[in-house]
C-alpha positions as CSV (number, residue, x, y, z in Angstrom):
1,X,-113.1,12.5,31.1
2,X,-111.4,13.9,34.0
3,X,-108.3,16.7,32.8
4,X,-105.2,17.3,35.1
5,X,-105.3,20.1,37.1
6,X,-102.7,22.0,34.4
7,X,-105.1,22.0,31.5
8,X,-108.0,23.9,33.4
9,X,-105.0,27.0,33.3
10,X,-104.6,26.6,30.1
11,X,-106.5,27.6,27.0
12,X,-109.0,25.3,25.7
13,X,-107.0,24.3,22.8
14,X,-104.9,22.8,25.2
15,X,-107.7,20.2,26.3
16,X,-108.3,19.5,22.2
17,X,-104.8,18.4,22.0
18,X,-104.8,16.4,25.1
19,X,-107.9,14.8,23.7
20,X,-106.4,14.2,20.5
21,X,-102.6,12.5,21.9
22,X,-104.8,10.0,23.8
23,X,-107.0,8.6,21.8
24,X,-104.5,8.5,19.2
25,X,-103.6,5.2,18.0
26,X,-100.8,6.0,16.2
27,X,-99.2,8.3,19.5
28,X,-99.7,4.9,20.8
29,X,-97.7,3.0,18.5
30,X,-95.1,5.7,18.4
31,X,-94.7,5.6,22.0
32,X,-94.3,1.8,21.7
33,X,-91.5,2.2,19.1
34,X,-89.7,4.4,21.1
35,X,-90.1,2.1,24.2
36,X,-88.9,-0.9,22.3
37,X,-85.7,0.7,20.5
38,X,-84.7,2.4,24.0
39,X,-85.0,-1.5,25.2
40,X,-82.7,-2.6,22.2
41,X,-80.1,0.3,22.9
42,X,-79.5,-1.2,26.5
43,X,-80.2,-4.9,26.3
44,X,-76.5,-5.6,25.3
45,X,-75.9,-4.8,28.8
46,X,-78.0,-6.9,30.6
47,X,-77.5,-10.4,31.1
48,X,-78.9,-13.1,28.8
49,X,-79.0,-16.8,27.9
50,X,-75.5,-17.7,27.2
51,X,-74.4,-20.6,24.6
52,X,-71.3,-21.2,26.4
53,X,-70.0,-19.6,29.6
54,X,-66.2,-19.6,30.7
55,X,-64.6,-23.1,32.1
56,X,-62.4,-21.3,34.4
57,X,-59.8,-24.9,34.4
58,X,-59.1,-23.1,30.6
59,X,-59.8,-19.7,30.9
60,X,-58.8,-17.3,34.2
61,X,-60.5,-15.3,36.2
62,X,-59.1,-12.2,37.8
63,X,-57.6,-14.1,40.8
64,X,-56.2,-16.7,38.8
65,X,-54.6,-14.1,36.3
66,X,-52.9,-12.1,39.1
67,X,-51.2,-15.1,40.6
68,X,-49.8,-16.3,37.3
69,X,-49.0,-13.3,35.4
70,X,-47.1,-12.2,39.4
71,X,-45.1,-16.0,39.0
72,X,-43.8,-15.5,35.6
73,X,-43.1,-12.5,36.7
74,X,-40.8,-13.6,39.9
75,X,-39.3,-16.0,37.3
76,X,-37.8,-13.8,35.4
77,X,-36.5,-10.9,37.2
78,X,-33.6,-9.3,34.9
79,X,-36.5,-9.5,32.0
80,X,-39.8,-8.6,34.1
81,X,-41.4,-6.0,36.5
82,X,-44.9,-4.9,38.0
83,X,-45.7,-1.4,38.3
84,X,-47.7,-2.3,41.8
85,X,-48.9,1.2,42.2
86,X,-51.5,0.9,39.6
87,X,-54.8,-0.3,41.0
88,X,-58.5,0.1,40.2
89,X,-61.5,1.6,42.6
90,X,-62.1,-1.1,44.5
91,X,-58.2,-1.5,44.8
92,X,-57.5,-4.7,42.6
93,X,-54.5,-4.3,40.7
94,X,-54.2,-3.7,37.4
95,X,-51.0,-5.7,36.5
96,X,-49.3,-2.9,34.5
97,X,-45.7,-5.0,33.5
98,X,-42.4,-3.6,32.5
99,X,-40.5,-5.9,29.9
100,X,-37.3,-5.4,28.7
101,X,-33.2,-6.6,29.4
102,X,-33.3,-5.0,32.3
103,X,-29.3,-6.5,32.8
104,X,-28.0,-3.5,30.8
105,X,-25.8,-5.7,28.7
106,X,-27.9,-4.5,25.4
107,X,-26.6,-0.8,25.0
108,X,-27.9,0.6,21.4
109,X,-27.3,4.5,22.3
110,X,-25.7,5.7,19.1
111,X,-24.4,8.7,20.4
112,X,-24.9,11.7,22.8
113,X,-27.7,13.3,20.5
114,X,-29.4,10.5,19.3
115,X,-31.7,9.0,22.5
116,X,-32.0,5.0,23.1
117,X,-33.4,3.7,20.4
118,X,-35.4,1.0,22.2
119,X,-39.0,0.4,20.9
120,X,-41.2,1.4,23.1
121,X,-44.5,0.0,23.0
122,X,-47.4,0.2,25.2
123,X,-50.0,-3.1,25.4
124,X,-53.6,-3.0,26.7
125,X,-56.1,-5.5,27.4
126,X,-59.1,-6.0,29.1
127,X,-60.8,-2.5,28.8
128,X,-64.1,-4.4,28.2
129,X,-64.9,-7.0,30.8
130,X,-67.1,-9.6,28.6
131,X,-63.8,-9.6,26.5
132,X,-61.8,-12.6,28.0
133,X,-59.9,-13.8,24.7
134,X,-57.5,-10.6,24.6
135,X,-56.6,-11.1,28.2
136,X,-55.7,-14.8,27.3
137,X,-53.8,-13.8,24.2
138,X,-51.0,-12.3,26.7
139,X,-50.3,-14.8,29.0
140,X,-49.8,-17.0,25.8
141,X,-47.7,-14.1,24.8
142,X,-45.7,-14.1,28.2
143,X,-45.2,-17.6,28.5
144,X,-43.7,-18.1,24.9
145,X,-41.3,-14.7,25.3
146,X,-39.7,-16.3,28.7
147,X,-39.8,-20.0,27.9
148,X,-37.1,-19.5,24.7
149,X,-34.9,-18.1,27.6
150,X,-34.8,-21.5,28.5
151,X,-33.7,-22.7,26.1
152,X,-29.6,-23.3,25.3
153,X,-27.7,-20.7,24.4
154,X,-28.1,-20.0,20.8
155,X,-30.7,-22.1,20.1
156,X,-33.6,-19.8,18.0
157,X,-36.2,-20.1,20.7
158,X,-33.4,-18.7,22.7
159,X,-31.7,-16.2,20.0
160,X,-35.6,-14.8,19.4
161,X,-36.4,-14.4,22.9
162,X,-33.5,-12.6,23.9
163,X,-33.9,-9.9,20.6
164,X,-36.8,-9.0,21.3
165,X,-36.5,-8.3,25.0
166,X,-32.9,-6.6,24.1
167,X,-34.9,-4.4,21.6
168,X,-38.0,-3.4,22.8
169,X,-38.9,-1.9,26.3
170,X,-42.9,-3.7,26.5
171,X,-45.1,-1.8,29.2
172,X,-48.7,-3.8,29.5
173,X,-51.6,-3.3,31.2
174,X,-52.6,-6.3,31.7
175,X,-56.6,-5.8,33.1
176,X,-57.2,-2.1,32.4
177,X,-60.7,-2.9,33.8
178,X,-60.8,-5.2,36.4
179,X,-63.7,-4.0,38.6
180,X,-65.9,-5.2,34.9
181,X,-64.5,-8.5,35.3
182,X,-65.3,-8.8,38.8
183,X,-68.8,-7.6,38.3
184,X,-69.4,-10.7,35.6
185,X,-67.7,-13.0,38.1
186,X,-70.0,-12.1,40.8
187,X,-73.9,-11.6,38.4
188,X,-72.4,-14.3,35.9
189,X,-74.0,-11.4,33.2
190,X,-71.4,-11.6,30.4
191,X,-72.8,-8.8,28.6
192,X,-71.7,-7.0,30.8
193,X,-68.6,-4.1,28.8
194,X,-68.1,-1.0,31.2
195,X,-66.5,-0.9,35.0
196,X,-68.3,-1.6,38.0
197,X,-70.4,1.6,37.3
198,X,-70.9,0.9,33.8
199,X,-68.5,3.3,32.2
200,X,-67.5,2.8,29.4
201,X,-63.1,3.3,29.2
202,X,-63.0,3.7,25.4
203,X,-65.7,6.2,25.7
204,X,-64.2,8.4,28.4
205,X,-60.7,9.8,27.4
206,X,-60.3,13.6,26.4
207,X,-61.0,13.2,22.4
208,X,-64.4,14.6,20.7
209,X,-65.7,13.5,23.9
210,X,-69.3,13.7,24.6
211,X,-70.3,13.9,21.6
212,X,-72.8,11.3,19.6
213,X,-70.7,8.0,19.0
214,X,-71.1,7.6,22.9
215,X,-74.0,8.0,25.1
216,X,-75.1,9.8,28.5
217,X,-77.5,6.9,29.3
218,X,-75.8,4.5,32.4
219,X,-78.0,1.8,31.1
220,X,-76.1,1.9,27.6
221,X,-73.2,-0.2,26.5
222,X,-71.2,2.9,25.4
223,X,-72.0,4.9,28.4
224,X,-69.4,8.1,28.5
225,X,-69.3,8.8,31.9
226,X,-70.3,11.9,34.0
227,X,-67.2,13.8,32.6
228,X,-64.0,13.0,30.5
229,X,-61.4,10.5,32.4
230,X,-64.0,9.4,34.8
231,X,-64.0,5.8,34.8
232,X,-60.5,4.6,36.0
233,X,-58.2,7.2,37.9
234,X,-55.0,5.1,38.3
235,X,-55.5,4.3,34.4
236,X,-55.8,7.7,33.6
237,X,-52.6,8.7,35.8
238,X,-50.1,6.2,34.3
239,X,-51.1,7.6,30.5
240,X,-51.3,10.9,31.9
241,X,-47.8,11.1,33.5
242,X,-45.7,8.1,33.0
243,X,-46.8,7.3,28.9
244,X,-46.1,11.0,28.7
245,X,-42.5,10.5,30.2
246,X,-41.6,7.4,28.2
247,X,-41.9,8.6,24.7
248,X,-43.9,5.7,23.6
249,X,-43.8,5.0,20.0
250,X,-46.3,2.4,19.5
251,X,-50.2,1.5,21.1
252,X,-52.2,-1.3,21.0
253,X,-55.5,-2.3,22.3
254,X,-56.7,-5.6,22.3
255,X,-60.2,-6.2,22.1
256,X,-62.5,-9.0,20.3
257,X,-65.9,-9.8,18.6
258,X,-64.6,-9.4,15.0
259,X,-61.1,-9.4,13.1
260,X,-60.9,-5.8,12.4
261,X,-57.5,-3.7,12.5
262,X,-58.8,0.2,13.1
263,X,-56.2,3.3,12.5
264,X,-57.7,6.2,14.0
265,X,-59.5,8.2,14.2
266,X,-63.2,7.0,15.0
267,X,-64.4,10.3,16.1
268,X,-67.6,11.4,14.6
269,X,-66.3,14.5,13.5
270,X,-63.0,13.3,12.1
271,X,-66.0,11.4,9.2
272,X,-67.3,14.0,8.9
273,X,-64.1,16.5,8.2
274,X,-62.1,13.1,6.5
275,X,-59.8,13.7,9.1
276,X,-56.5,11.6,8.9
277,X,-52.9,10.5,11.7
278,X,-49.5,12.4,9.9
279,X,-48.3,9.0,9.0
280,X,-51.1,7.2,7.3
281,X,-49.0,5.0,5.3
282,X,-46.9,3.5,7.7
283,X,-49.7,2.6,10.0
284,X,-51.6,1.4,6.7
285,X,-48.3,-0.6,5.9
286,X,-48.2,-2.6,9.6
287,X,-51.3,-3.3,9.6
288,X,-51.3,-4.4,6.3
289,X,-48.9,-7.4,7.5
290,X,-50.5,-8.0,11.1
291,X,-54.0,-8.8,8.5
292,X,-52.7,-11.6,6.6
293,X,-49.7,-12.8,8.9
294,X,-51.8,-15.7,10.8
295,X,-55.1,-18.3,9.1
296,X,-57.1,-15.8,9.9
297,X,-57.6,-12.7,7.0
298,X,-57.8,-9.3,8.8
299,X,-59.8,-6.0,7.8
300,X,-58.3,-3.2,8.5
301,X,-58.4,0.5,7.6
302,X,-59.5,3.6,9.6
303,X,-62.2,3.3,11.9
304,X,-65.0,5.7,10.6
305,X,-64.7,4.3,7.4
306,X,-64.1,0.4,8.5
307,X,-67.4,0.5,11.0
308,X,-71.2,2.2,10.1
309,X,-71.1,3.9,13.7
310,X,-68.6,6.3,15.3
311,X,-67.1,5.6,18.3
312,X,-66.0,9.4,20.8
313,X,-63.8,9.7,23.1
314,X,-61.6,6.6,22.6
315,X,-58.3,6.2,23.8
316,X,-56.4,4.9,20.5
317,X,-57.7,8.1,19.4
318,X,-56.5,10.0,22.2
319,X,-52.7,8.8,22.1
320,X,-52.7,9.9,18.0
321,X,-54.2,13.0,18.5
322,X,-53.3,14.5,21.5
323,X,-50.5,12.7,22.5
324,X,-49.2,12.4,18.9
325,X,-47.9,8.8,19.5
326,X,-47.1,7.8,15.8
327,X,-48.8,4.4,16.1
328,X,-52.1,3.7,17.4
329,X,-54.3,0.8,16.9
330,X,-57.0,-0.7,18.2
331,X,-57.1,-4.8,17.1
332,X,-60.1,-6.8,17.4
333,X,-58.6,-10.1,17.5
334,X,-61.5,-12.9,17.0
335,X,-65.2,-13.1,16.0
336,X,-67.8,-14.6,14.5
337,X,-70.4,-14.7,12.4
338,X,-72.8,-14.3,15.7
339,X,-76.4,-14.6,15.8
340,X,-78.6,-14.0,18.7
341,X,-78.5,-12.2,21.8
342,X,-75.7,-14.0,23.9
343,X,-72.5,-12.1,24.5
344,X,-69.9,-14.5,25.9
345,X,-69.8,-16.4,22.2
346,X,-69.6,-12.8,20.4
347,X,-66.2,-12.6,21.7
348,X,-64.8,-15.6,23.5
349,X,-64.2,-18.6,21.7
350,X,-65.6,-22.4,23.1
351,X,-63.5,-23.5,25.7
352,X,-62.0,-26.7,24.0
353,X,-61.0,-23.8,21.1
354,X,-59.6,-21.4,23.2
355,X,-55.9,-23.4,23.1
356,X,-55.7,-23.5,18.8
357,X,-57.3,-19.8,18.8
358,X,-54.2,-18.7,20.8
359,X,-51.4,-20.1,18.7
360,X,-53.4,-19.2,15.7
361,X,-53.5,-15.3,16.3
362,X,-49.9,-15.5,18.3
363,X,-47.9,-14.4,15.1
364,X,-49.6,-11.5,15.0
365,X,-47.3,-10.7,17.8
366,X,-44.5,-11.6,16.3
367,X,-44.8,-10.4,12.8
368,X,-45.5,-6.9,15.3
369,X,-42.6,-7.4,16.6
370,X,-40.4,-7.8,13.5
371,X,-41.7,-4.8,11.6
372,X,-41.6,-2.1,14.2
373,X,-38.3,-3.0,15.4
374,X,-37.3,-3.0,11.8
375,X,-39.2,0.7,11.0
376,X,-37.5,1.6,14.5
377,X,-33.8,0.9,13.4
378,X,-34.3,2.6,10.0
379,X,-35.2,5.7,12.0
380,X,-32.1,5.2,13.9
381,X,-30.4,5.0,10.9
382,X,-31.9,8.3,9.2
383,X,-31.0,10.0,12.8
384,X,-27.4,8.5,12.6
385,X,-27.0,9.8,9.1
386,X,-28.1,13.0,9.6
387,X,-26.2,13.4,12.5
388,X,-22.9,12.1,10.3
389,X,-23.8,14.4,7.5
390,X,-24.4,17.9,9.6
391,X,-21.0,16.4,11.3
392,X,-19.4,16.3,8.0
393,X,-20.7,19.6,6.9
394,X,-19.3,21.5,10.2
395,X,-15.8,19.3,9.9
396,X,-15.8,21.0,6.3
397,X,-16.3,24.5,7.5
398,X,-13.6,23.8,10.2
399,X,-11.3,22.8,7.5
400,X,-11.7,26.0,5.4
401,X,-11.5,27.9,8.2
402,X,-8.1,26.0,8.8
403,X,-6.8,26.0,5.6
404,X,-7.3,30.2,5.1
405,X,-6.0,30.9,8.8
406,X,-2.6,28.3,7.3
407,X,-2.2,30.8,4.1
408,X,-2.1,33.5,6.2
409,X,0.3,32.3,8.3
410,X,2.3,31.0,5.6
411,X,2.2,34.5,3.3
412,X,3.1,36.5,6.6
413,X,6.1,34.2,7.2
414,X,7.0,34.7,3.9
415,X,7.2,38.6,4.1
416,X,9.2,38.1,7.6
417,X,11.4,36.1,5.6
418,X,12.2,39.0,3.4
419,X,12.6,41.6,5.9
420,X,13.7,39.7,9.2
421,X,13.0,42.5,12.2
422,X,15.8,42.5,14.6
423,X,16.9,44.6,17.2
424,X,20.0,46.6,16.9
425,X,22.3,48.9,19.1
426,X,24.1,51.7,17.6
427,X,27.3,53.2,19.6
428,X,28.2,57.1,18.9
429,X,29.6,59.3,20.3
430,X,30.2,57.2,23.6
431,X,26.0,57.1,22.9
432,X,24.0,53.9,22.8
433,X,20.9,54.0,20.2
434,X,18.3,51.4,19.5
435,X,17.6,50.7,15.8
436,X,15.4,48.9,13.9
437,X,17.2,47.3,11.1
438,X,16.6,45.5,8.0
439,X,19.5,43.1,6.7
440,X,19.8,41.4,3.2
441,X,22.6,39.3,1.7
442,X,22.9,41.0,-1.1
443,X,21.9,44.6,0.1
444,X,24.8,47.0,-1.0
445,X,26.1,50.0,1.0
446,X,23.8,52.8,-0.2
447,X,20.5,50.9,0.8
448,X,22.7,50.3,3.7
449,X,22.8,54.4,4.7
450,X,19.1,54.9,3.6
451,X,17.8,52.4,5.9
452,X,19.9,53.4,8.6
453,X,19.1,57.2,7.9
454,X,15.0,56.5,7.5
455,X,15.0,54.1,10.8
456,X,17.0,55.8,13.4
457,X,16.5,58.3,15.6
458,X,20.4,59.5,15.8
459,X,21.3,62.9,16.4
460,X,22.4,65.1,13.4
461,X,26.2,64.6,14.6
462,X,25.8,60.8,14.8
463,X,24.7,60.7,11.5
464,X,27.3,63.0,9.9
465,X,29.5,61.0,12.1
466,X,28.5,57.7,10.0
467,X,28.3,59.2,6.5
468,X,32.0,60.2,7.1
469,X,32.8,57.5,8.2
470,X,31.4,55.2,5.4
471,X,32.3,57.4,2.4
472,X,35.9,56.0,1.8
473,X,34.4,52.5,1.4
474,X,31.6,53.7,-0.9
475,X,34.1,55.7,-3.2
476,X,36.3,52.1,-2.8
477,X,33.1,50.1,-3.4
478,X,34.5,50.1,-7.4
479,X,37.7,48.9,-6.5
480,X,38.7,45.0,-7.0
481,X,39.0,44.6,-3.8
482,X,34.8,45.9,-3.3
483,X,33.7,42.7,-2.3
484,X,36.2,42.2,0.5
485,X,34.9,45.4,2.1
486,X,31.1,44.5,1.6
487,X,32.1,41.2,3.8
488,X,34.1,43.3,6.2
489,X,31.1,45.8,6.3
490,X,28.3,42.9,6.7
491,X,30.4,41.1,9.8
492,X,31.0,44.2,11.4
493,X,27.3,45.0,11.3
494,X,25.9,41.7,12.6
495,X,28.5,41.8,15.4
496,X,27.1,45.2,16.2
497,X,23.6,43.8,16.2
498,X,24.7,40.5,18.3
């Protein structure tokens, strides 16, 4: 037997081993193992022997999506608008859709403090490409929320219609992966989950990423990327800056292959800590209707505990736990019992089904619809009454502060009342004197003098001056004729004081 060149540098016990790993049979049969799970890990991804493939007279491919999601678009221009900016790599747009009254005659602001209250929820489909059926589920969506506008005023088609774009401000994207779809159009391999690349969106956002429930292996179904937000750019930007800006308050991705309802988080560490979203219960609540609300009977419940594998760096986790966004789902709306290796059956129904698959799962939109405006009014209510109460409180305080500043007044106008301050002028002595004097109806002569004595700045003449002069009527102020002079006294002192 011939070594390699390494082993005749290395110590002998280096050729035993050599020896041993290759007449081994059972290095062989590891090695055969390990080559046949490596095949399973990646076969998902490349193309197989299909059941059923699309009939694209029933379903749509990207070109036939654009040009009818664009006309009910142009149909309906006070209710409908496309974010055109929003493209993928190979510059196919995206078909991100604003939907809402855009003719302003809905106005619920409550008041200066409180903002719109508005729902605003955020839609995504078609982050896998083999995934057709969530894709399909909007245009029925979109097609059912404009036709009740045509219908006569006041009918319930029409009422319905009109609430729900008067109460909730819908942005959708409507083909978050594009590129994927037009790789299966153009290999006809419906296995086929990432972008054009292979990445993997739900793998690749800024949450646990790179970590074990995704892979670093391009051939893999769950490929992560080269590095975090790698995939899509444009994608990346509108969640980045203009999700940020709206202050969503609801996500949901669409997906299919099973009827599962996940909360997050799906994170293999969150199993492993039991981590859990602030408002558990509510999102348990909703999703608790959406799972019986149509035929079909929904699981639901957080991911690491719904599913036996974790799933890092997804983007419903991303928008709970970074961006905080205080409903996040991820809904798996149809499956199977699937057996076998073909993909396009996993999570497309038959053709002739595709039509009663749509109206079937279509309430779940609606019952959606209903609760979170619902949950959105009652916080609009909470805000309101807060705002009314803290108003009360402060209107309170103002009226204290009112009602002590009005006793004060009233007490000093009381004690001016007793002692009215007026300005008087004194003559004497061809002398003109200014004096402060206190008058009283009943006030007799001698308070009269002691006032006048205390108050004034006279000179010692002008004083003995007014004594004399008042003595005769204070020796006389016994005599029956006293209250005479007290009148004649009292007149001749408010003439003096004008």
């Amino acid at each position: 037997m011939k070594f390699p060149l390494f082993l005749k540098i290395c110590p002998p016990k280096a050729a035993v081993m050599y020896t041993f790993i290759t007449k081994s049979e059972l290095f062989c049969f590891m090695a055969v193992i390990l080559f046949f799970l490596d095949f399973c890990s990646t076969i998902d991804v490349k193309a197989q022997r299909e059941k059923y493939i699309p009939d694209y007279s029933v379903y749509h491919n990207i070109s036939m999506l654009q040009r009818e999601i664009t006309q009910i678009v142009k149909r309906n221009p006070n209710f409908m608008r496309i974010e055109k900016e929003y493209e993928s790599r190979k510059k196919v747009s995206q078909l991100v859709l604003h939907i809402t009254n855009f003719t302003g005659s809905f106005n619920t602001q409550i008041s200066k403090y409180t903002e719109n209250s508005r729902l605003k929820i955020l839609f995504s489909y078609g982050v896998h490409a083999r995934e057709f059926l969530p894709t399909e589920s909007l245009l029925y969506l979109l097609k059912n929320l404009t036709r009740g506008l045509t219908f006569p005023y006041g009918s319930f088609e029409e009422q319905f219609s009109r609430y729900i774009l008067s109460h909730v401000d819908i942005y959708i994207i409507s083909v978050a992966n594009p590129d994927g779809r037009l790789y299966i159009e153009s290999t006809n391999n419906y296995c086929w989950r990432g972008t054009e690349t292979g990445v993997d969106l739900d793998r690749n956002f800024d949450w646990e990423y790179g970590r074990k429930g995704s892979s670093s292996d391009p051939k893999d179904e769950e490929y992560r990327g080269l590095h975090k937000f790698s995939g899509n750019f444009c994608i990346y930007g509108y969640i980045e800056q203009d999700i940020k800006r709206l202050n969503l308050i609801c996500l949901f991705l669409f997906h299919s292959g099973i009827k599962h309802i996940y909360i997050p988080f799906a994170d293999t560490k969150s199993k492993k800590i039991g981590r859990q979203v602030d408002n558990l219960d509510d999102m348990l609540d909703l999703a608790m209707e959406l799972s019986h609300c149509t035929k079909y009977i929904y699981k639901y419940g957080q991911a690491y505990k719904l599913n036996d594998y974790t799933a890092d760096g997804t983007i419903f986790d991303f928008m709970a736990g970074v961006r905080k966004i205080p409903f996040s789902y991820t809904v798996e709306l149809w499956g199977k019992n699937h057996k076998g290796s073909s993909c396009f059956d996993l999570f497309n129904p038959p053709n002739e089904d595709l039509k009663d698959v749509l109206e079937t799962i279509h309430p779940l939109y609606v019952q959606l619809f209903k609760y979170m405006i619902n949950w959105k009014s009652s916080q609009v209510r909470h805000i309101t009454e807060d705002f009314n109460e803290e108003s009360s409180l402060n209107f309170g305080y103002i009226l204290v502060m009112l009602s002590a500043c009005l006793t004060f007044f009233v007490c000093l106008t009381g004690l001016c009342k007793q002692c009215s301050i007026k300005t008087s002028f004194c003559k004497s002595d061809n002398s003109q004197v200014k004096l402060n004097t206190c008058i009283e109806e009943d006030i007799d002569l001698d308070s009269q003098l002691t006032f006048l004595s205390t108050t004034t700045e006279l000179s010692q003449q002008s004083a003995s001056d007014w004594e004399t002069d008042n003595a005769s009527d204070r020796n006389n102020f016994n005599q029956p004729n006293k209250q005479q002079k007290l009148s004649n006294f009292k007149t001749s002192v408010k003439s003096s004081m004008g």
